[in-house]
PALO-357711 format. One record per residue (C-alpha): residue in three letters; x, y, z. Coordinates in pm, whole numbers. Example, Ala and Ser with C-alpha at 12.3 -4.5 7.8 and 13.67 -1.06 7.14 Angstrom:
BEGIN
(pt "ALA"; (1230; -450; 780))
(pt "SER"; (1367; -106; 714))
# end
This chain:
BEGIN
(pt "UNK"; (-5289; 6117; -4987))
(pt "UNK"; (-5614; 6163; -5213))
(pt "UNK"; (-5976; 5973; -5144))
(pt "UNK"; (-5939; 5654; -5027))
(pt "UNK"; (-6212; 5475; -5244))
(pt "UNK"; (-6396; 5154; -5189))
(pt "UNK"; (-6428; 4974; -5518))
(pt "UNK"; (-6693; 4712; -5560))
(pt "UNK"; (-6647; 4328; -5594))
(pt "UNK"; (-6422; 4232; -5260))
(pt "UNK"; (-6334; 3938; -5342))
(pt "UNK"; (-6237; 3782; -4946))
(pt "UNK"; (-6081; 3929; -4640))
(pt "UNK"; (-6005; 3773; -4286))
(pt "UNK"; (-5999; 3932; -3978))
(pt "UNK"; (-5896; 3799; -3591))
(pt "UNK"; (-5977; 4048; -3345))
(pt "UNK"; (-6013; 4104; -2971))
(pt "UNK"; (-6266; 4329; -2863))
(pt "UNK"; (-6110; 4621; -2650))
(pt "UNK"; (-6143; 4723; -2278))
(pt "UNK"; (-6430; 4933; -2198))
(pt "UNK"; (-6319; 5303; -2046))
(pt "UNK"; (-6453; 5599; -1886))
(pt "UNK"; (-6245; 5860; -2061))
(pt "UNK"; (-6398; 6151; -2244))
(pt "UNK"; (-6279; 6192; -2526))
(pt "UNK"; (-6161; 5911; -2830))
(pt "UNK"; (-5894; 6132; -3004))
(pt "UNK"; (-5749; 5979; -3366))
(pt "UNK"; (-5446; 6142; -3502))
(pt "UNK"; (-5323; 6149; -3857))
(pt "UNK"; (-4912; 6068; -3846))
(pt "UNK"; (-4738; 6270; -4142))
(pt "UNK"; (-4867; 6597; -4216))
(pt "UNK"; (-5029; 6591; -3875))
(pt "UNK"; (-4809; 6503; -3598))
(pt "UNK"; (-4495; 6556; -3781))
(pt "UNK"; (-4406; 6743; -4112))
(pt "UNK"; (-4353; 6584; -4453))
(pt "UNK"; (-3941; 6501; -4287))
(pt "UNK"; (-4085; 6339; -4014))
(pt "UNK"; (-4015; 6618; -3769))
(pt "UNK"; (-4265; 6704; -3447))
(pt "UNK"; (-4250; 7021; -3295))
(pt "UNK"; (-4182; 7029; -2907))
(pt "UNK"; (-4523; 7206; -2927))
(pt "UNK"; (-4706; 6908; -3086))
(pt "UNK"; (-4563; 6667; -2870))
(pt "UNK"; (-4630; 6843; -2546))
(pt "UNK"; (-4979; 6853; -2621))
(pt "UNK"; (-4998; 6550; -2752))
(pt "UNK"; (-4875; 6412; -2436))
(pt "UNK"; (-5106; 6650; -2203))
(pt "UNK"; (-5403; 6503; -2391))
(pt "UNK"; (-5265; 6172; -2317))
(pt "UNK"; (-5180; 6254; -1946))
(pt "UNK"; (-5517; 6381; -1856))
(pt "UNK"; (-5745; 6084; -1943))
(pt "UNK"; (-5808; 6092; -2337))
(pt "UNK"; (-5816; 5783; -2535))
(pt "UNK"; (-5563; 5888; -2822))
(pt "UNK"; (-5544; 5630; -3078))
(pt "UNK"; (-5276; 5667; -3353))
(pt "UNK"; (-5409; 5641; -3693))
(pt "UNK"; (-5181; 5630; -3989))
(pt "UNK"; (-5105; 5490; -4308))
(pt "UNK"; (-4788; 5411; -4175))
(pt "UNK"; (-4704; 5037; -4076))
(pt "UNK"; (-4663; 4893; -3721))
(pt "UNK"; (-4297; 4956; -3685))
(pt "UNK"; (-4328; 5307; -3831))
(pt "UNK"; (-4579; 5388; -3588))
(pt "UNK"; (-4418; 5290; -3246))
(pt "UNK"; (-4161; 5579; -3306))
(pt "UNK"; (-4467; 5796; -3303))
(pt "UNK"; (-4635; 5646; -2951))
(pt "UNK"; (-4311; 5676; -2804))
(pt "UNK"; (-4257; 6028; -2947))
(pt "UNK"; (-4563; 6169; -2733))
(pt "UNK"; (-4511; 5925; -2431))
(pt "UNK"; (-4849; 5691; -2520))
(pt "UNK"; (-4767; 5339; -2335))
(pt "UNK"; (-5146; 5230; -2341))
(pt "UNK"; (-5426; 5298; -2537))
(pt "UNK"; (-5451; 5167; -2913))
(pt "UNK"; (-5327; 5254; -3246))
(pt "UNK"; (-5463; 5228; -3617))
(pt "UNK"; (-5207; 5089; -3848))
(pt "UNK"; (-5193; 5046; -4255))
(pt "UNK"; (-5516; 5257; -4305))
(pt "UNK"; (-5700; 5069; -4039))
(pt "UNK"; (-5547; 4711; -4217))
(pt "UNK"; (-5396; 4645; -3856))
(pt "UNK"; (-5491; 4751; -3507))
(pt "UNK"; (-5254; 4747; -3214))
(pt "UNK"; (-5336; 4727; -2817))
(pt "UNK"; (-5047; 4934; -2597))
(pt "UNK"; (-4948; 4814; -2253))
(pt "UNK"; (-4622; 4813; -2069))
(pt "UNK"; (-4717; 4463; -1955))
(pt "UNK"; (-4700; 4283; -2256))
(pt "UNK"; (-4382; 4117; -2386))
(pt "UNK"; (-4305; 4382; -2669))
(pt "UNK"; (-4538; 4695; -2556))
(pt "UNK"; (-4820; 4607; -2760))
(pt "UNK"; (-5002; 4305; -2946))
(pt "UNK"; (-5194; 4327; -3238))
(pt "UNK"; (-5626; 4283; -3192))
(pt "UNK"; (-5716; 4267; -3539))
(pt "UNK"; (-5522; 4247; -3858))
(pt "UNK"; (-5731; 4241; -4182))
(pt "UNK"; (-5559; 4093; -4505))
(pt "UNK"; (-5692; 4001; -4877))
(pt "UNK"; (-5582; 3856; -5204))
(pt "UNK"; (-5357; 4037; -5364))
(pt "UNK"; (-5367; 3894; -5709))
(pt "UNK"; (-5605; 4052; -5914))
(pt "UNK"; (-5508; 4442; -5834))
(pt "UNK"; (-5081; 4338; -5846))
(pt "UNK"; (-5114; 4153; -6218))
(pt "UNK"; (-5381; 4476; -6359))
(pt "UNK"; (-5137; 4741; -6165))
(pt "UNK"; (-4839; 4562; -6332))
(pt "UNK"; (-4946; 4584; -6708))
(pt "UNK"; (-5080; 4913; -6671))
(pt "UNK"; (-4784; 5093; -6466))
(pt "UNK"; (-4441; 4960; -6670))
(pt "UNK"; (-4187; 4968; -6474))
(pt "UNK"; (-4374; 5012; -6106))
(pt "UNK"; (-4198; 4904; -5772))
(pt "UNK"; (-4475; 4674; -5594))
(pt "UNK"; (-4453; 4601; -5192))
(pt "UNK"; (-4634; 4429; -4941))
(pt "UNK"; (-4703; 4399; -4569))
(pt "UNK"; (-4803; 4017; -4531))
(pt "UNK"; (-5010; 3881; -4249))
(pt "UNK"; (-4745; 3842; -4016))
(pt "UNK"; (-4628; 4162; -4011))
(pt "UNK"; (-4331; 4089; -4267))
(pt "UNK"; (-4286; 4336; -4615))
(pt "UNK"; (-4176; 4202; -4967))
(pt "UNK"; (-4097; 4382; -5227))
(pt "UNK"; (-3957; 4353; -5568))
(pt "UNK"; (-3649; 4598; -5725))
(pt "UNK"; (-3533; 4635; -5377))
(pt "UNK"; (-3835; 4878; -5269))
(pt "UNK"; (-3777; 5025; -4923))
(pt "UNK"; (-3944; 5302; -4749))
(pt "UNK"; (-4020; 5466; -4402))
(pt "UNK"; (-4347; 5381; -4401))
(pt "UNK"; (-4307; 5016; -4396))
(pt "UNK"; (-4153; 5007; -4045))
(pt "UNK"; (-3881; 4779; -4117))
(pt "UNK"; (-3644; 4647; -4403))
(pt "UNK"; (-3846; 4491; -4691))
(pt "UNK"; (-3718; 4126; -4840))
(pt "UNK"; (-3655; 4131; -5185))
(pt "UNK"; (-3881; 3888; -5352))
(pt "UNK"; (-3997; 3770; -5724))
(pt "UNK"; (-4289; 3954; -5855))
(pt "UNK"; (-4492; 3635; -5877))
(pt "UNK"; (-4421; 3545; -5548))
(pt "UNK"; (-4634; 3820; -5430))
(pt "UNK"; (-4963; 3661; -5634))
(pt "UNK"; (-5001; 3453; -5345))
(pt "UNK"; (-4920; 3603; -5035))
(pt "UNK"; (-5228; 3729; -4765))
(pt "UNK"; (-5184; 4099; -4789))
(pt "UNK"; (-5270; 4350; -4500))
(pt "UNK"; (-5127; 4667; -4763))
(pt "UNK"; (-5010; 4673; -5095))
(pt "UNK"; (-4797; 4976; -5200))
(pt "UNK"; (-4693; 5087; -5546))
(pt "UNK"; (-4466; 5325; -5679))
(pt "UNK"; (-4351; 5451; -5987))
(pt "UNK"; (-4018; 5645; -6020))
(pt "UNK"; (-4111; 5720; -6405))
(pt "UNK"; (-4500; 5793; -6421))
(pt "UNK"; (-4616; 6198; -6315))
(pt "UNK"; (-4835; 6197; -6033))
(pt "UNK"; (-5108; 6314; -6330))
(pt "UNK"; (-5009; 6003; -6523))
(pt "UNK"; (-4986; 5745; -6231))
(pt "UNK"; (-5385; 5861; -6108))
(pt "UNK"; (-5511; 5801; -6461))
(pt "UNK"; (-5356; 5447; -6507))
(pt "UNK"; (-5503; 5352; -6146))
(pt "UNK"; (-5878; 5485; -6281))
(pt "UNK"; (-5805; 5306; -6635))
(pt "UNK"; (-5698; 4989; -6425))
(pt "UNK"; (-6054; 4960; -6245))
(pt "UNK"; (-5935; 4752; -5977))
(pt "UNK"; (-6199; 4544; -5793))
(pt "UNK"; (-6192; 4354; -5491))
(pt "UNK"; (-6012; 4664; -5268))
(pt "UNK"; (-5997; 4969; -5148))
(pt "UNK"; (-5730; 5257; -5254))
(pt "UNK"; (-5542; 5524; -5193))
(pt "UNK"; (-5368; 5763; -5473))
(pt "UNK"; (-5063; 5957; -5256))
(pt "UNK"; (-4961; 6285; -5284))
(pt "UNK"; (-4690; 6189; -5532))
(pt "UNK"; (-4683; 5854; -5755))
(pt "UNK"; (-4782; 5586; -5526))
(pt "UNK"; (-5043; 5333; -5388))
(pt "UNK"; (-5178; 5225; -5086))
(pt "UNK"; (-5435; 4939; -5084))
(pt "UNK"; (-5604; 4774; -4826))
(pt "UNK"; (-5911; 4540; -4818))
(pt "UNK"; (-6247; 4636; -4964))
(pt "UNK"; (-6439; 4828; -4711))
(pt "UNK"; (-6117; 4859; -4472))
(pt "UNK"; (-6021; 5280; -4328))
(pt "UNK"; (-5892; 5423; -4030))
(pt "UNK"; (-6258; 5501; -4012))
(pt "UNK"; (-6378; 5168; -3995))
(pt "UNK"; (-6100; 5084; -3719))
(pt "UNK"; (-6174; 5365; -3527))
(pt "UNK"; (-6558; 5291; -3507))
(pt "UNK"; (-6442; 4929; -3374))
(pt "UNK"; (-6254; 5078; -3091))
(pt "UNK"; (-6539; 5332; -2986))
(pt "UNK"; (-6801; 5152; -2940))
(pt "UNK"; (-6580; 4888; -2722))
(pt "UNK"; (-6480; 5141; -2504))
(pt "UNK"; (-6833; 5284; -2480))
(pt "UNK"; (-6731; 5611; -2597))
(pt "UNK"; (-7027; 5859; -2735))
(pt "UNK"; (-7011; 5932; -3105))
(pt "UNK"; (-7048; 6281; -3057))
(pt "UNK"; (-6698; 6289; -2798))
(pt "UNK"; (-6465; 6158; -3104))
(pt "UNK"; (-6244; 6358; -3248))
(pt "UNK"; (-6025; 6335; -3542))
(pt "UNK"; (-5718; 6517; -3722))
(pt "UNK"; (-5575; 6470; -4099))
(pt "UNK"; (-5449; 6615; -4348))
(pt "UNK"; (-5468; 6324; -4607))
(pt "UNK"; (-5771; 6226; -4828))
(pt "UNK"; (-5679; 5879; -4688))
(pt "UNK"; (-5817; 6080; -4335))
(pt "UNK"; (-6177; 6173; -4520))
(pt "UNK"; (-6389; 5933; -4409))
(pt "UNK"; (-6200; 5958; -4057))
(pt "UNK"; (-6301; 6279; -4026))
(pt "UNK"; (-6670; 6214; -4175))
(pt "UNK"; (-6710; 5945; -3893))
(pt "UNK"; (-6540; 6185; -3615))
(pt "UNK"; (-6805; 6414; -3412))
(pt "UNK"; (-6550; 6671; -3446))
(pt "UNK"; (-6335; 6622; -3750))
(pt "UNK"; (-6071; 6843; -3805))
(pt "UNK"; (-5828; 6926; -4150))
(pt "UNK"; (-5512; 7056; -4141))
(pt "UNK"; (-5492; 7378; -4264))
(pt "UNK"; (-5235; 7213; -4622))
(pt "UNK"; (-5478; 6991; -4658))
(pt "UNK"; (-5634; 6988; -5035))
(pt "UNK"; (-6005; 7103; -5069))
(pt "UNK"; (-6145; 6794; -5064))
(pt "UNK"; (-6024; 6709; -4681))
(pt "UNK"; (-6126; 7056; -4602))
(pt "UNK"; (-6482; 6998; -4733))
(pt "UNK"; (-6500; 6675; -4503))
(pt "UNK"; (-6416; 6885; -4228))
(pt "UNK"; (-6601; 7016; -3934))
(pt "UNK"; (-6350; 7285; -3901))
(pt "UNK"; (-5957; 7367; -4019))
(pt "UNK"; (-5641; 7454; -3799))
(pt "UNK"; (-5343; 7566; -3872))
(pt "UNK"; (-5087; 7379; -4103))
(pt "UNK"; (-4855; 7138; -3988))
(pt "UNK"; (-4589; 7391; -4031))
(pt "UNK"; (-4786; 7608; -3778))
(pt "UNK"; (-4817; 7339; -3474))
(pt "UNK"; (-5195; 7298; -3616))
(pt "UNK"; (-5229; 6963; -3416))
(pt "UNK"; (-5109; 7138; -3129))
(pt "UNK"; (-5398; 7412; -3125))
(pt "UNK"; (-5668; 7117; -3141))
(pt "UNK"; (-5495; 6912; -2840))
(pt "UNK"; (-5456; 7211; -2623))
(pt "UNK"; (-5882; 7314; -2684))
(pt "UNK"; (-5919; 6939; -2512))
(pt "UNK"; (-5740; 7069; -2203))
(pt "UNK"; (-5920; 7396; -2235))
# end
């Protein structure tokens, strides 16, 4: 994903959140999902997720954070063994509280969702022939021209376009099957959307969230209500969608793909995804 950019003029948002538990662990450790934990198929290494789960096992908050809806991040908890703790959904649209006790393993805490309107009808005329989606505020997706992916979590209802005007949005995707990646950035800058914040993906497609709204912003949330010290966070990401996660981290770590700008917003680089990278950060937390 590239920069995940606030754009002036929000025009409303609503949030509903609990605050979380305070803890004595040492460490608050976020973790990027694809490109990070698992390649671009979706794969982890044995590697990653034994470390993963060592970082878990020995008192670490890890907290999930990914682009990636609710249902697309449970795979990932489970993955590594994580049955409490929290994780940061939807680029920090939707945070999640883990525990065994609770009816489905988790409940959401806070779930932050705008208008829609304004970006979908500018997106529209400018990108002919785009494929919109959205995660409403109860968790459901629409999407028109039968628009699925693995990201959302679960199976997307096919919906009119206009039907999405007036829906509560947590995240907005877009894709275009037609548009370059070249051509698809420079109809989002010549759109100059207002009232959210955005995220231009690796290939032709959209994220948006509410103005103001990162897995940085989550995260921050989450710290300070489990007392944590700023300078004991640490963050991993590969994404430009991580850069202001790994800004805010006091140890903010890019993958060693990652493009120059997440390097630049780096404290330091690991290895690549291909190379268990994620893995040799967990394991210096054991150390």
């Amino acid at each position: 994903m590239t920069a995940m950019t606030a754009v002036p003029g929000i025009d409303d948002q609503e949030s509903a959140a609990s605050a979380p538990a305070a803890s004595t662990r040492r460490h608050l450790v976020a973790l990027d999902v694809d490109g990070t934990l698992v390649d671009h198929d979706g794969t982890m290494t044995a590697a990653v997720r034994d470390a993963a789960t060592a970082v878990v096992d020995a008192g670490h908050e890890v907290v999930i954070a990914t682009g990636r809806s609710l249902g697309a991040m449970l795979p990932v908890v489970e993955q590594i063994g994580m049955v409490r703790g929290y994780g940061v959904c939807s680029n920090g649209g939707v945070t999640v509280r883990l525990d065994p006790a609770l009816d489905r393993g988790y409940e959401v805490v806070e779930r932050v969702t705008f208008s829609p309107r304004a970006a979908l009808t500018t997106l529209r005329e400018k990108i002919p022939g785009a494929r919109f989606a959205l995660e409403d505020g109860e968790g459901n997706f629409l999407s028109t021209s039968r628009f699925q992916d693995a990201s959302f979590g679960i199976e997307a209802r096919g919906v009119d376009f206009n039907h999405l005007l007036d829906a509560r949005a947590v995240r907005v995707v877009v894709n275009s099957a037609e548009a370059s990646t070249e051509d698809f950035s420079a109809a989002i800058a010549a759109a100059g959307l207002h009232g959210v914040a955005y995220a231009v993906g690796w290939s032709a497609w959209l994220d948006i969230a509410a103005y103001g709204v990162t897995k940085a912003t989550a995260l921050e949330k989450l710290r300070a209500g489990m007392g944590i010290d700023p300078g004991l966070t640490v963050a991993v990401g590969d994404g430009s969608n991580d850069i202001d996660m790994l800004r805010w981290a006091g140890r903010g770590v890019a993958m060693g793909q990652a493009a120059a700008d997440v390097l630049a917003a780096a404290n330091e680089v690991t290895d690549s995804v291909y190379d268990d990278g994620a893995a040799a950060v967990l394991r210096s937390l054991l150390a």
